[in-house]
VOGU-3710 file (C-alpha; in Angstrom, 3 decimals, decimal comma):
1> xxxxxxxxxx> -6,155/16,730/35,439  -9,448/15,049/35,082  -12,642/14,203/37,295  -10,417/13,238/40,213  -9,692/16,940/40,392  -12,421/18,734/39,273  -10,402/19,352/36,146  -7,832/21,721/38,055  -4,456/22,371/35,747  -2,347/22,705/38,806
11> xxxxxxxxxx> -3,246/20,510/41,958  -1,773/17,030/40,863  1,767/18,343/39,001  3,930/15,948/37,459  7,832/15,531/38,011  10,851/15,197/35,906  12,799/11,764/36,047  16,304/13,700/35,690  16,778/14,292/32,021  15,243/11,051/30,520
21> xxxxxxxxxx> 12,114/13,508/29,244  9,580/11,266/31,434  7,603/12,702/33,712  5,762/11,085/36,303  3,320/11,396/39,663  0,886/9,224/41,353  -2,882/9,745/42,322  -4,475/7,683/44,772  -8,260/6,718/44,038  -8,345/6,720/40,206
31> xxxxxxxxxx> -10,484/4,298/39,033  -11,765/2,730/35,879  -13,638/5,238/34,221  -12,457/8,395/35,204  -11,057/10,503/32,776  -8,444/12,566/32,218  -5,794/14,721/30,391  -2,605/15,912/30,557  -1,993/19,767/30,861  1,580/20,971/29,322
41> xxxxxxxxxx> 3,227/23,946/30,079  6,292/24,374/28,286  9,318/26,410/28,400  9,014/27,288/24,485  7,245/29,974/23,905  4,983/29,883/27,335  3,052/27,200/25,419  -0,106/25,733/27,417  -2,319/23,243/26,190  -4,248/20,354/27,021
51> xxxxxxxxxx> -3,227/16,778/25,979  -5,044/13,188/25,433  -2,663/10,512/26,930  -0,681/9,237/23,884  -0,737/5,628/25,810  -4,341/5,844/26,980  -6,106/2,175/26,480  -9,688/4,293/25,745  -10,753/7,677/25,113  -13,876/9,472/25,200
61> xxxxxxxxxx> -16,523/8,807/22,392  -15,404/11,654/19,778  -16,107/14,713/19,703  -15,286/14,756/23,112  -11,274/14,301/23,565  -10,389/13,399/27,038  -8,458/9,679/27,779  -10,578/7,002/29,884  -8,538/5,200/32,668  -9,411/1,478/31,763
71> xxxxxxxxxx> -8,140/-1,944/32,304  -7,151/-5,082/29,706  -8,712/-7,740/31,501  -10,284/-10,162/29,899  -11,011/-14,014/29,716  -9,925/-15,150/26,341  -10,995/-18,528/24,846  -9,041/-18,355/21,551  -6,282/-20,721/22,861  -6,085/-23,626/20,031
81> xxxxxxxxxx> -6,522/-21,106/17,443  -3,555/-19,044/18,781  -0,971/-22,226/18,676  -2,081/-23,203/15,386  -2,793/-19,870/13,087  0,874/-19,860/12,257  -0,052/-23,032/10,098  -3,408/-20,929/8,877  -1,319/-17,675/8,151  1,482/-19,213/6,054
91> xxxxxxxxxx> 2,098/-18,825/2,396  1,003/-21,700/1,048  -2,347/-21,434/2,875  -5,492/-20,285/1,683  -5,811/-16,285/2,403  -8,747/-14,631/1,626  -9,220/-11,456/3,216  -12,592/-9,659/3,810  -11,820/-5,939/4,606  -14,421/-3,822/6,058
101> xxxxxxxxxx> -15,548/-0,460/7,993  -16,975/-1,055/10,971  -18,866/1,960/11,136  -20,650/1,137/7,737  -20,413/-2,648/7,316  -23,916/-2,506/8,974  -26,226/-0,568/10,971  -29,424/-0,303/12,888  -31,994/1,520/11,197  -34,714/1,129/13,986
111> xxxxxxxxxx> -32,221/2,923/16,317  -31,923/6,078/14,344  -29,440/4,359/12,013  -26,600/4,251/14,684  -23,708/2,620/14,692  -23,303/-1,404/15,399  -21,215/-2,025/18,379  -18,044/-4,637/18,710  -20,222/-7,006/20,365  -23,007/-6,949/18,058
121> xxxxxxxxxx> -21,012/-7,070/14,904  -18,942/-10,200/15,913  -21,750/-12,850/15,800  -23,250/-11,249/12,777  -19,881/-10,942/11,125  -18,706/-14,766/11,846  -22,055/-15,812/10,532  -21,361/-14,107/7,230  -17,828/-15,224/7,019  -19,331/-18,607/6,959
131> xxxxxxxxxx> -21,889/-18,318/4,896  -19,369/-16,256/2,222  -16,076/-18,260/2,755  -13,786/-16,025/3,764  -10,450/-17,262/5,690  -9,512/-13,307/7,377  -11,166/-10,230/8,738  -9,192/-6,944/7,818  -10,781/-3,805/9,958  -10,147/-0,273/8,270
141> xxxxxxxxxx> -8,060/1,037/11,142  -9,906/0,964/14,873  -7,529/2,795/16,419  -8,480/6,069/17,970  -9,094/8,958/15,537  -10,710/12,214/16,133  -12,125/12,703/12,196  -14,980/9,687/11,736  -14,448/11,074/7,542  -11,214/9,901/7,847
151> xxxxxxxxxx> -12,067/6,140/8,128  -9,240/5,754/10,484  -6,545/6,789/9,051  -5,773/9,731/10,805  -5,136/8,107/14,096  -4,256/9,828/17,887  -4,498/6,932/19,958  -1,893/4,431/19,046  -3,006/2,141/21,874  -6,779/2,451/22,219
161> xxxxxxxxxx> -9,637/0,923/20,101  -12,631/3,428/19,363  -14,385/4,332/21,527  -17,455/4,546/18,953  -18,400/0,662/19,243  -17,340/0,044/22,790  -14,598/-0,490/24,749  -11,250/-2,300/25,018  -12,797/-5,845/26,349  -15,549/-5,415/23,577
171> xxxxxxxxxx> -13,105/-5,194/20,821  -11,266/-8,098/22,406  -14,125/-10,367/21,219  -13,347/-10,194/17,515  -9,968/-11,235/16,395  -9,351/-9,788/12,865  -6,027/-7,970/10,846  -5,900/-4,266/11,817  -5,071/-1,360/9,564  -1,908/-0,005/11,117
181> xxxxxxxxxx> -0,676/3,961/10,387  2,558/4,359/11,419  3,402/6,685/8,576  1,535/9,876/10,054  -0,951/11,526/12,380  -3,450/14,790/12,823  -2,750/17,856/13,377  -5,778/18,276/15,905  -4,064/20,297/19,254  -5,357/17,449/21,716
191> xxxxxxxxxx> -3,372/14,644/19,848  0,512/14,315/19,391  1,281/17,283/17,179  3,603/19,845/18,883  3,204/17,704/21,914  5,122/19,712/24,607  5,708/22,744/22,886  8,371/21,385/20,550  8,258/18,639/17,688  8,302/15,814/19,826
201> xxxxxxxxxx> 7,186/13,401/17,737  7,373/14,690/14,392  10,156/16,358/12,346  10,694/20,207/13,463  11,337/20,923/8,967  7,915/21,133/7,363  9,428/19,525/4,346  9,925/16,105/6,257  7,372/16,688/9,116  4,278/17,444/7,266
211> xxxxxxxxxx> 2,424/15,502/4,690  0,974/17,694/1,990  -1,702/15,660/0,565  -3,382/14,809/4,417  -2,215/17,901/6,059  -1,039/15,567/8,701  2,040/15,068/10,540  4,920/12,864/9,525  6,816/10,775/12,554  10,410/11,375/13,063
221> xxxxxxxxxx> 11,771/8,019/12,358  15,160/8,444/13,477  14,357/9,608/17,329  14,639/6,173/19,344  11,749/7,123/21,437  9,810/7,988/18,122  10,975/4,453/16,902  9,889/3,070/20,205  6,230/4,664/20,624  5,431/2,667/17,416
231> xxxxxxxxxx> 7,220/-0,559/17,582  5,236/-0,666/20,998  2,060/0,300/19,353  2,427/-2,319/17,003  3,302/-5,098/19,350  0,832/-3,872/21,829  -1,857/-4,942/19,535  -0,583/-8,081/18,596  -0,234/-9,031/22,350  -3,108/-7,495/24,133
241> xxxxxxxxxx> -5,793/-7,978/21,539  -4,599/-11,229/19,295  -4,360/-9,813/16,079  -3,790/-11,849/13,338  -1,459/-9,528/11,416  -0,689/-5,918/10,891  -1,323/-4,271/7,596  0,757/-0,962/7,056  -0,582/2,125/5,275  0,593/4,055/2,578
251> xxxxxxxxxx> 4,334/2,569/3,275  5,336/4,559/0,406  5,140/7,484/1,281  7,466/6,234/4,307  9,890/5,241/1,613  10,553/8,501/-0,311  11,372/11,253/1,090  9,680/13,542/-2,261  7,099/11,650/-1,787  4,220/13,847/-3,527
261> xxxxxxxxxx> 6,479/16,587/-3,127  7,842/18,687/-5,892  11,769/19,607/-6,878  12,812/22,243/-3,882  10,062/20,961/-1,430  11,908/18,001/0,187  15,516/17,160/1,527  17,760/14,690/0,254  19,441/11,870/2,671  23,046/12,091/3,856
271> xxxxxxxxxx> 23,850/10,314/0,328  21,634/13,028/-1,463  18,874/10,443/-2,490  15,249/10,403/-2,521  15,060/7,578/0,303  13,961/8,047/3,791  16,803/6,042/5,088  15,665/5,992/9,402  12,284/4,711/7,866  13,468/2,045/6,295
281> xxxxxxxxxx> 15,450/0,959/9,292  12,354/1,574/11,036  10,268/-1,121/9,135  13,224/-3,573/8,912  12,918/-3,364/12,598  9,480/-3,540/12,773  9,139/-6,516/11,300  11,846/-8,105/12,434  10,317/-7,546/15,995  6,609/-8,719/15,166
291> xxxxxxxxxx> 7,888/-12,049/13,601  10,524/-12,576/16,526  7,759/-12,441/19,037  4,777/-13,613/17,048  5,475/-15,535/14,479  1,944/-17,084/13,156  0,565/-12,730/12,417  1,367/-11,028/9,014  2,790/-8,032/8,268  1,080/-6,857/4,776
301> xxxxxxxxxx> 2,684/-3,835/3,598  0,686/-0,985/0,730  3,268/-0,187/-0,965  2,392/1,325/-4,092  5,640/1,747/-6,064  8,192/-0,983/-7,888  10,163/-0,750/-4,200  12,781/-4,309/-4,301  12,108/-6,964/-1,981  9,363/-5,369/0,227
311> xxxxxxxxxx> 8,423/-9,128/1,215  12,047/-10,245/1,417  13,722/-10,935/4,932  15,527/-7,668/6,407  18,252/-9,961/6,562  18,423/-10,448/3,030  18,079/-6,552/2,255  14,109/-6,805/2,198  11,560/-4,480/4,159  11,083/-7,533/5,783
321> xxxxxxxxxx> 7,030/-7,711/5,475  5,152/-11,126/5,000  2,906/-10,056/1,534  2,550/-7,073/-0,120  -0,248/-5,501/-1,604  -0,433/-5,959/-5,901  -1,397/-2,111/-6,684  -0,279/-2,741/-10,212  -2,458/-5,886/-10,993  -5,217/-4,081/-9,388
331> xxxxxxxxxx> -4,971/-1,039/-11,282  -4,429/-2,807/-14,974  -7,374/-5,164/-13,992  -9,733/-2,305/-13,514  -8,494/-0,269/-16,134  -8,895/-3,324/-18,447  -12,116/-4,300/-17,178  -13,697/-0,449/-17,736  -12,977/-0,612/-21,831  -15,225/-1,448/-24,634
341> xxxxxxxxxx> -15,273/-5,945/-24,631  -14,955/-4,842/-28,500  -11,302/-3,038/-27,953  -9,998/-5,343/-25,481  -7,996/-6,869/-28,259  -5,860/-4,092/-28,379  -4,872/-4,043/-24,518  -4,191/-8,031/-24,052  -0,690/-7,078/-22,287  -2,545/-5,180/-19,875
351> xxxxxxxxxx> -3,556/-8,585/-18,218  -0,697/-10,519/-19,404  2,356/-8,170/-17,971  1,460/-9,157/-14,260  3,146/-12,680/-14,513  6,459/-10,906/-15,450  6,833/-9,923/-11,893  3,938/-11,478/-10,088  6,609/-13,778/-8,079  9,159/-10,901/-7,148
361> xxxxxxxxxx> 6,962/-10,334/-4,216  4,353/-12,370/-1,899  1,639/-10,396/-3,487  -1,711/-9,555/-1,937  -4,199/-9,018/-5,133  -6,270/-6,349/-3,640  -9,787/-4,948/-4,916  -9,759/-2,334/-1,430  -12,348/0,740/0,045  -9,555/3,065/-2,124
371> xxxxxxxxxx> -11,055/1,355/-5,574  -15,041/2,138/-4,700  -14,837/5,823/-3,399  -13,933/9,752/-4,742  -15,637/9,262/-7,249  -14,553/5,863/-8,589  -17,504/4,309/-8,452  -18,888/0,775/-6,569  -16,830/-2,074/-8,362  -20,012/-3,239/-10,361
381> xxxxxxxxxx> -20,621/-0,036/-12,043  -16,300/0,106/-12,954  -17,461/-2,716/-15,415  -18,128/-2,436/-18,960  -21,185/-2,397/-20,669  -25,281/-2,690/-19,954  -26,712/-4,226/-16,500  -26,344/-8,132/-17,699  -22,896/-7,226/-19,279  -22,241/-5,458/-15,782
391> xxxxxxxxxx> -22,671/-8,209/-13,392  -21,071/-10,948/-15,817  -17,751/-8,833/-15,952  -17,964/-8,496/-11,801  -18,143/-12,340/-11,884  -15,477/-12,801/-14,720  -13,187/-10,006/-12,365  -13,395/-12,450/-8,926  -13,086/-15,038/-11,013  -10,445/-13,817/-12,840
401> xxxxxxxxxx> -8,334/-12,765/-9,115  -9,096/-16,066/-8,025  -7,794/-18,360/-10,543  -4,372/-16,141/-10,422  -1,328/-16,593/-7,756  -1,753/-14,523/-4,970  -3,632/-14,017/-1,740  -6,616/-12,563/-1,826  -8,641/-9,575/-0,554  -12,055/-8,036/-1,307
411> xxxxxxxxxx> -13,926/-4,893/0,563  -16,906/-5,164/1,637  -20,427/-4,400/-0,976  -18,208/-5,760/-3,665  -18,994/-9,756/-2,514  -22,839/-8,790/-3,468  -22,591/-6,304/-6,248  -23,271/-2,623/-3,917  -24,150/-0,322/-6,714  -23,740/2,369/-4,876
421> xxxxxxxxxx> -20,035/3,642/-4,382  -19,038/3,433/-0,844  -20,142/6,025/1,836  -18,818/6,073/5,408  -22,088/7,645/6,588  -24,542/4,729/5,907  -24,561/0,963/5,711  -24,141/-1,639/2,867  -27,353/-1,485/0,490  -27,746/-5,428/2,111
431> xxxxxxxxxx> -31,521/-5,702/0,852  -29,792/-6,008/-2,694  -28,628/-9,315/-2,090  -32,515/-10,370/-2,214  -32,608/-10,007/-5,761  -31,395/-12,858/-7,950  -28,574/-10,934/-9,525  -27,088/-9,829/-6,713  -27,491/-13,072/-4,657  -25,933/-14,876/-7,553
441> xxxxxxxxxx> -22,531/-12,784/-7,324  -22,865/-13,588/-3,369  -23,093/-16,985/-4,398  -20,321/-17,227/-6,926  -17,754/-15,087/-4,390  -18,916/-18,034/-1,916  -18,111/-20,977/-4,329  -14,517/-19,243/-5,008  -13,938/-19,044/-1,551  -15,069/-22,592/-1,154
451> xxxxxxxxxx> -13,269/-23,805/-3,967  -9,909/-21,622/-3,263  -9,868/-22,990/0,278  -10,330/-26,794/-0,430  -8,344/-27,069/-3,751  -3,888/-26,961/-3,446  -4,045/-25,908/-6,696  -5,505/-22,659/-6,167  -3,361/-21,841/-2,945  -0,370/-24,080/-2,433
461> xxxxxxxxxx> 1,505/-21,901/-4,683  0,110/-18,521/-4,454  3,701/-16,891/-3,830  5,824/-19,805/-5,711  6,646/-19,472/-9,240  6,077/-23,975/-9,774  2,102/-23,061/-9,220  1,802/-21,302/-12,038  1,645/-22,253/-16,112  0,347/-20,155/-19,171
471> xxxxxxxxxx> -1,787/-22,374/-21,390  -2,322/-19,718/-23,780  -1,826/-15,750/-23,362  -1,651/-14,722/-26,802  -4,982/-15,116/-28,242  -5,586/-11,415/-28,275  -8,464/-11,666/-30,462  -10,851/-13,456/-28,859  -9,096/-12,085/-25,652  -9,165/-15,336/-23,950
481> xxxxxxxxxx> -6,274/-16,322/-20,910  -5,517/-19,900/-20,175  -3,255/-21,064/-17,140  -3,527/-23,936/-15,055  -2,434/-23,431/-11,252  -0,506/-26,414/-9,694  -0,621/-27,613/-6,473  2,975/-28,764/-4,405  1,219/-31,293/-1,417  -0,725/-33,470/-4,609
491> xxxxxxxxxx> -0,633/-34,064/-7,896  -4,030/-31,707/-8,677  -3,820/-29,558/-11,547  -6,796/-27,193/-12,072  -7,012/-25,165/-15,753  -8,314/-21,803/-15,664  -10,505/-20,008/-18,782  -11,312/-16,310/-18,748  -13,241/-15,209/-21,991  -13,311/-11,456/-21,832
501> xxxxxxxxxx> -15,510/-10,997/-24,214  -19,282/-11,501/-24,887  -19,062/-13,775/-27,517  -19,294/-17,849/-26,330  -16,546/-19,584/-27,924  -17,091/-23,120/-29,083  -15,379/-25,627/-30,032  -12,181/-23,517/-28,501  -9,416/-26,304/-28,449  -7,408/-25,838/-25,186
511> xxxxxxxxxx> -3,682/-27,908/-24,905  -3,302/-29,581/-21,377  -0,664/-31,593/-19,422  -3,245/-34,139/-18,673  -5,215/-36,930/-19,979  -8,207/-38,309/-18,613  -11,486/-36,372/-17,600  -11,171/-32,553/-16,618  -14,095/-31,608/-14,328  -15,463/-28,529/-14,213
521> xxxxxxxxxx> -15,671/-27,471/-11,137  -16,219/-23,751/-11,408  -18,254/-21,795/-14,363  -19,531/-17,865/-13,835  -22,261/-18,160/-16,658  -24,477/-20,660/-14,507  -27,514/-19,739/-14,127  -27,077/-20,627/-10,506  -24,801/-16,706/-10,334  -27,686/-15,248/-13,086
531> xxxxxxxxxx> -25,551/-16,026/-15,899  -26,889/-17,385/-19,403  -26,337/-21,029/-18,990  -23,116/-21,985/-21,333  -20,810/-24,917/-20,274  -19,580/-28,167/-20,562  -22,411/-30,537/-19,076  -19,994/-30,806/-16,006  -16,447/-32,283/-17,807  -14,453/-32,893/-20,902
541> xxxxxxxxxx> -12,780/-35,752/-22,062  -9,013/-34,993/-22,963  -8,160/-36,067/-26,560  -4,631/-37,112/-28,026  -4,708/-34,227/-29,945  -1,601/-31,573/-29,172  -2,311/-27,986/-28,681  -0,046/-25,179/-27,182  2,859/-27,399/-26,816  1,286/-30,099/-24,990
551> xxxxxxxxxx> 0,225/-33,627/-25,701  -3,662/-33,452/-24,879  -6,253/-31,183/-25,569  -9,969/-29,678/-24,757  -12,656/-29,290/-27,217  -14,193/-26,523/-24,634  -17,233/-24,315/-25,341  -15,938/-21,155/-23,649  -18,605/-18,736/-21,820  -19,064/-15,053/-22,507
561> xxxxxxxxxx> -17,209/-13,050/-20,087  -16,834/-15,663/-17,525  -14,498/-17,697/-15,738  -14,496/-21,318/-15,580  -12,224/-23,677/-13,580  -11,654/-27,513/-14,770  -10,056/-30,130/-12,254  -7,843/-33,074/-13,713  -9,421/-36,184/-12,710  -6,224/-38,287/-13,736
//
C-alpha cells in the first residue's frame, strides 16, 4: 500500500511463491518517490499490522515511518582510490580513525540549529581531515533508525542511509567506515520485530530473543534467511556505497549467550556452555565473505571481553575480523589518567600490563562517543588535576596512544579539548578552538597525526611484536615509560618519553640502541600546544655511557606530564 493506492490495505495483494516464505506482486507506475508499506495479515492470532520494507533503499524522514521507492544511481569518481585503499587499509599502514555523529559533528545555528546534510558535511569534513591529519572517517551508524537518542544503534533499515541528511546519492558522496549492528534491533511495531505475526527474525524464547539492557530484539543467528538478511546488509554497503570497512557493535554480547543475563535467565548451547555457537559461525562467515569480495575494507570488531583470536583468520579458529577494538587499554588509561599525579606511583602496572597482550590481537586503541557520555564526562575534564594540569594530561593521553602499537581512533570534541560531555542534541562547542589552549591540543593531535603518518616507526609495526621495545617500565616513582617503536621498511628508530607526573625531570639518563644525534621531533610541553616550554633545544647527543642494558645513553630533561618523541639520526 502506499500513494499509488491511496493507502488502500487490500487493492494491490501480494502472492505466495509456493512455500519459500516470499511473497511477491507487481505495480505498474511506481516511481521514485512514492512511498509505501507493507500491510501483513497473518494467520497467528488474526495479526494485522503495517510494515516498513526491511530492504527499502530510503525511508521517510523520522517520525514518519513509511519506505521511499528510490534508485542507486550515481556517477562515482573514487576509482584510483578504490584499486589502491587495500595498500592504505593494511596493517602496517598508518590508521587513524576520526569517529563522529553526524547529527552533532556540526550544525547550522542561523537555520534554527538544524541538522547539516550529507552534502554539506563532506567538503567541510575533508577540509578538517586535512587540516587535523586524520587517515579514516568512522560514522556512528547511518543506517535507518526510528529513535534519533539512540545515535544509531537501534537500527530498522538495514539497507537505507537516514533519511535525516538526505538521500541515498547524497550519502554516496562521502566515503567513510560505518558502524554496523548486526547484534540487535527495536522493538518499534513498523520495523522487523514480530514481522508477520511470528518471530521471523528474532528468537521466539525471550531469554535468547530479547536484549535486557536495550529492550531490543536479538537476531536469530541460526535461520539461513536470518544469516542471509545480514550478510547482504553488510555487503550491500560495501558494494553500493564504497565503504571502507565495517565496524561491528557490541560483538560481545553476540558471543555469550548470558550475556548481561543472570543464572536461570539464559539457555545453554547443545554442549551446555555460555557461547552463542550460530553467532559465531555467523561472524566467521561474515568476514570471510567481506574479505573474499572486498579485500582492501576492514572489519573492526568491539569486542569487549578477553574472547581468543577475534582478529585471527576463521580458518585458523579466529572470528576472522581485521582489528579489534583495545577496551582494556582504554579503560586502564582513563582510569590511570583520573588519579592524583601524586599516587600514580602506586598504579604503574596499570599502564605497563597492556604490552603483555597488546600483540594477541590487531588492536584498535580506542578513546570512542561511549568514554564522553552518561555521565562520564568530555575526555578533558576525565583528567587529573586544575585547568593547566587538565589540558597537559589530555596532551600527555594522545600522546601517550600515539607513541604505543596500535591503530588509532579518537571521537570527535576530544581533538580540541570539548569540555562539555557529549550531547546528541547540539553541535561541538567549535568556537573553543579559538582560544589558545584549545587550539594548541588541535595542534598537537595534528602534529601526531602528521608525525604517525610520515614516520615507519610509529606505524610499520602497530600489530607486530619486532616494533615494539621497553626502554624502561619500572621507574614507578617518577612514573616515567620509555619504549622506542621500530620501523620494518628502514632502519628508523623513534624513543618515546611519557612523564606522568608534574614534576620536570632533568638530567633523566635514558639507555638507547643508538649512537649519534636523537632529534626530537615531538614534545607536548611546547608552548606551541600551551605547554610550559621544557625540552631539549631540538636533540641530544648520545653518550658511551650504558643505561638499561644498552650501550648509549640520553642525558634528557623530561617534561611534566608530557610526551616527547626523539628520532635516531644515525
Amino acid at each position: 500500500m502506499g500513494d499509488f493506492n491511496g493507502w488502500d490495505k487490500s487493492d494491490h495483494p501480494l502472492r505466495s511463491r509456493g512455500n519459500s516464505g516470499i511473497w511477491e506482486s507487481f505495480v505498474p507506475g511506481v516511481g521514485k518517490g512514492v512511498h509505501y508499506k507493507y500491510h501483513i495479515v497473518s494467520r497467528e492470532q488474526n495479526y494485522r499490522v503495517d510494515k516498513a520494507d526491511p530492504f527499502a533503499f530510503t525511508a521517510e524522514v523520522p517520525p514518519r515511518t513509511g519506505s521511499v521507492v528510490w534508485d542507486l544511481d550515481y556517477r562515482w569518481g573514487d576509482q584510483s582510490w578504490m584499486e589502491n585503499r587495500q595498500h592504505y587499509n593494511a596493517l602496517d599502514r598508518p590508521i587513524s580513525i576520526y569517529e563522529l555523529h553526524l547529527g552533532s559533528w556540526m550544525r547550522v545555528p542561523e537555520e534554527g540549529n538544524r541538522w547539516m546534510r550529507y552534502r554539506e558535511v563532506a567538503p567541510k569534513l575533508a577540509d578538517y581531515m586535512r587540516q587535523t591529519g586524520f587517515t579514516h572517517v568512522q560514522f556512528l551508524p547511518v543506517m535507518e533508525h526510528p529513535f534519533y537518542g539512540s545515535w544509531g544503534y537501534q537500527t530498522s533499515g538495514y539497507f537505507a542511509p537516514t533519511s535525516r541528511y538526505g538521500r541515498p546519492q547524497d550519502f554516496m558522496y562521502l566515503g567513510v567506515i560505518l558502524d554496523w549492528v548486526p547484534s540487535h534491533f527495536p522493538t518499534d511495531e513498523h520495523g522487523l520485530g514480530y514481522f508477520d505475526g511470528t518471530h521471523l527474525y528474532e528468537h521466539a524464547d525471550p531469554q535468547k530473543g530479547f536484549h535486557p539492557d536495550w529492550g531490543s530484539f536479538i537476531f536469530n543467528y541460526g535461520r539461513h534467511e536470518v544469516r542471509s538478511f545480514l550478510l547482504s546488509s553488510a555487503l550491500f554497503w560495501l558494494d553500493k556505497y564504497h565503504a571502507d570497512g565495517l565496524r561491528v557493535d557490541a560483538v560481545a554480547s553476540m558471543l555469550y549467550l548470558d550475556y548481561s543475563r543472570k543464572p536461570g535467565e539464559w539457555i545453554p548451547n547443545e554442549n551446555g556452555g555460555n557461547e552463542n555457537l550460530e553467532a559465531i559461525a555467523f561472524l566467521r562467515r561474515f568476514n570471510e565473505e567481506v574479505y573474499k569480495h572486498y579485500p582492501g575494507v576492514q572489519t573492526i570488531a568491539e569486542e569487549s571481553t578477553a574472547w581468543p583470536m577475534v582478529s585471527r583468520p576463521a580458518s585458523a579458529g579466529g572470528l576472522g575480523f581485521g582489528l579489534k577494538w583495545d577496551m582494556g587499554w582504554m579503560h586502564d588509561t582513563l582510569k590511570y589518567m583520573k588519579l592524583d599525579p601524586v599516587y600514580r606511583k602506586y598504579h604503574h602496572d596499570t599502564l605497563t600490563f597492556r604490552m603483555l597482550y597488546a600483540f594477541n590481537e590487531n588492536f584498535c586503541l580506542p578513546l570512542s562517543h561511549d568514554e564522553v557520555v552518561h555521565g562520564k564526562e568530555s575526555l578533558l575534564h576525565q583528567m587529573a588535576g586544575d585547568d593547566w594540569r587538565k589540558f597537559a594530561g589530555l596532551r600527555l593521553l594522545f600522546g601517550y596512544m600515539y607513541g604505543q602499537p596500535g591503530k588509532k581512533l579518537l571521537f570527535m570534541g576530544g581533538e580540541f579539548g570539548q569540555r562539555d560531555e557529549w550531547y546528541h542534541e547540539k553541535s561541538l562547542d567549535w568556537h573553543l578552538a579559538q582560544s589558545p589552549t584549545h587550539a594548541g591540543v588541535q595542534q598537537w593531535v595534528a602534529d601526531l597525526n602528521q608525525a604517525y603518518r610520515s614516520e615507519p616507526a610509529l606505524h610499520e609495526g602497530d600489530c607486530d611484536s619486532a616494533g615494539f621495545e621497553w626502554i624502561d617500565c619500572h621507574d614507578a616513582v617518577a612514573s616515567v615509560l620509555s619504549f622506542v617503536r621500530k620501523a620494518a621498511s628502514t632502519k628508523d628508530v623513534i624513543l618515546v618519553l611519557c612523564n606522568f607526573t608534574p614534576v620536570p625531570r632533568r638530567n633523566y639518563r635514558v639507555g638507547v640502541p643508538q649512537r649519534g644525534v636523537w632529534k626530537e621531533i615531538l614534545n607536548s610541553d611546547s608552548k606551541t600546544y600551551g605547554g610550559s616550554g621544557h625540552g631539549n633545544l631540538g636533540g641530544v647527543q648520545a653518550t658511551p655511557v650504558p643505561a638499561h642494558g644498552r650501550p648509549w645513553s640520553l642525558n634528557l630533561t623530561v617534561p611534566p606530564l608530557a610526551a616527547s618523541f626523539f628520532k635516531s639520526e644515525g
